[in-house]
Residue, then its C-alpha position, 0 to 999 in steps of 0.5 A: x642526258x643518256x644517263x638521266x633515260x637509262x635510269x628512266x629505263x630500269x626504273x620502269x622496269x622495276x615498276x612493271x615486276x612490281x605491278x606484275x607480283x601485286x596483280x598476281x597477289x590481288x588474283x590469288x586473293x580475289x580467287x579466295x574470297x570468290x572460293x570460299x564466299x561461294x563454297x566455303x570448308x565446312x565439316x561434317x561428322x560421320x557416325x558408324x563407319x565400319x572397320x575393316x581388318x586388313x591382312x588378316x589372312x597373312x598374319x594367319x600365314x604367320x601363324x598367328x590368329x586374333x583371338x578377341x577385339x574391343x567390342x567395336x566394329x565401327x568408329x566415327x569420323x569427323x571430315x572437313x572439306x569445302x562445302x560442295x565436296x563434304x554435302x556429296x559426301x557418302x558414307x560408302x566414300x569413307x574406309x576405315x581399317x586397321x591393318x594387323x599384318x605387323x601385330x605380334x602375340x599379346x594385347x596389342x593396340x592397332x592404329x585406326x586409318x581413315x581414308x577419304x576422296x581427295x580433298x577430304x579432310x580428317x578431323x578426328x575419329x574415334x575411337x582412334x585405336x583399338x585393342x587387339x588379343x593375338x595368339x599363336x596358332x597350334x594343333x594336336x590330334x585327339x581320338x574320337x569317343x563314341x558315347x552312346x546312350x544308356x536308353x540305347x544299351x537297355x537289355x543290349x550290347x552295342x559295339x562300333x562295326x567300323x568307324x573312320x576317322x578314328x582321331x581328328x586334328x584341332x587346329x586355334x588359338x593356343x588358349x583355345x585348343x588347349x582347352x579341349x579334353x576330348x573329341x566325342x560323337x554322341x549316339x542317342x537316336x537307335x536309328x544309329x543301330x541299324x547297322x548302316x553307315x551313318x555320318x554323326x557330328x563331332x563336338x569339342x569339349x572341355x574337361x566339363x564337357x562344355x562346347x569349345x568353339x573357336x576352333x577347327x576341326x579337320x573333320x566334323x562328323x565321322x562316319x559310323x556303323x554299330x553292330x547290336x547283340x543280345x545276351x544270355x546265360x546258358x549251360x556248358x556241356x562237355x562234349x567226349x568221344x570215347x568209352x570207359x575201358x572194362x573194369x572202370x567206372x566215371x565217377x566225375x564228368x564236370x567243367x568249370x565254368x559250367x555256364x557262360x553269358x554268351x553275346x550275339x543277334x538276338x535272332x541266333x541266341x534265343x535258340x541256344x540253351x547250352x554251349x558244347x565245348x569242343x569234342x574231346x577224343x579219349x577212346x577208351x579211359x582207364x584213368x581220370x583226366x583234366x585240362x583245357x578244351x575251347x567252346x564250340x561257339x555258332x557262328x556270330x556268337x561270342x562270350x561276353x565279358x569272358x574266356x571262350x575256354x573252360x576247364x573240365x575234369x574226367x575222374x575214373x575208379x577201377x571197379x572193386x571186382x575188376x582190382x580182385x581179379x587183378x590181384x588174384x592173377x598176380x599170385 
């Protein structure tokens, strides 16, 4: 009798576990069905989400720089969630990024990540990756060209006063500053010649002298001052401090040169008509001389295009009456 109640017993038992696993079957079912009739999943396509690129700015710290992208700057998505999650959904709700930190140089294909709320979904997106040109950052150093303008140097010679800097550093993509040929600042306005400092933008160019952009210059603009001179021709006259001795006559006195094109404010030179050369001091000549003698150039006056020296040359003949006195007190 005791065995046919212990049998009873664990028989019970058993049926109770299994009552127990069927009910929390029939609950997770019943809770399924109540889910999805009342909220169902659906999906949802989201159209123009942009793309943001991370670490950027630590390939940069590399010295690596994106150069081009696929002309693409947002992609579509398509999500899928219950019904309630997907209708409040905004696209504010949704990032998507490429992340560049790992990119090496070349054409590079970066993965597009899709991030979403909990209990998103992604379905798709498109498109799923996109193409990336990423090369190496350099720099060289080139001199500044001032250009001016030919309208501005009419009747005129304008020279830079001071200028600084005098080079700038470029700084890009290889391919990039490797196209720059030179830095130039171009004057074309006369304002520029009034003798003050004035700040003048800077371009890159090309050997075609077309703009190059896409890189950076460590100075934009240089800061500049012209001085403006006039010029004109005038005589040289040599200048001597002496006599002809007694029983001598001068029978040449010319320099070479004889005229110069001096340069200068066009207050100063328009006054000048000849140039003295520096005195010579002969005292009394009994014989011709030649040689070198500077000019004596005013102040803020210079030659233009030349030397400031001539030559000159001093010939001298003993009188005929002078050489038969001689003679004679010679017998």
């Amino acid at each position: 009798m005791n065995k046919i109640l212990d049998r009873l017993k664990k028989y019970n038992a058993t049926s109770d576990k299994q009552l127990l696993i069927l009910s929390i079957i029939v609950a997770i079912f019943m809770w399924t069905y109540v889910t999805t009739s009342t909220n169902p999943s659906t999906n949802r396509t989201f159209r123009n989400i942009p793309i943001i690129i991370q670490n950027q700015d630590k390939l940069e710290e590399k010295g690596y720089t994106i150069v081009s992208k696929d002309d693409i700057s947002s992609v579509n998505v398509r999500l899928t969630g219950s019904r309630d999650n997907i209708v409040s959904l905004k696209p504010d709700d949704i990032q998507a990024s490429i992340n560049v930190m790992a990119s090496r140089p070349g054409i590079t294909s970066v993965d597009v990540k899709v991030d979403t709320p909990t209990g998103i979904y992604l379905d798709y997106v498109d498109p799923a990756k996109i193409n990336l040109n990423i090369q190496r950052i350099i720099e060289k150093t080139l001199p500044v060209n001032i250009v001016i303008a030919d309208k501005l140097k009419d009747g005129k010679i304008v020279e830079v006063n001071e200028q600084n800097p005098e080079q700038i550093k470029i700084k890009g993509p290889e391919s990039l500053v490797n196209q720059v040929d030179r830095i130039e600042a171009h004057i074309d306005d006369a304002e520029y010649l009034d003798g003050k400092i004035h700040n003048v933008a800077v371009k890159a160019l090309d050997k075609k002298g077309e703009l190059v952009e896409g890189v950076d210059l460590d100075n934009k603009d240089v800061n500049l001052s012209f001085f403006v001179y006039e010029t004109k021709k005038v005589k040289v006259r040599l200048s001597v401090r002496g006599s002809i001795a007694n029983g001598y006559v001068e029978t040449l006195r010319a320099v070479s040169p004889d005229t110069v094109v001096i340069k200068g404010p066009g207050q100063v030179i328009r006054d000048i008509d000849e140039i003295s050369t520096r005195t010579l001091i002969t005292g009394y000549i009994r014989s011709s001389k030649s040689g070198e003698v500077k000019l004596d150039l005013p102040e803020g006056v210079e030659v233009y295009d030349g030397d400031d020296t001539v030559t000159y040359k001093i010939e001298i003949q003993r009188l005929p009456s002078a050489t038969k006195d001689a003679a004679e007190e010679d017998e």
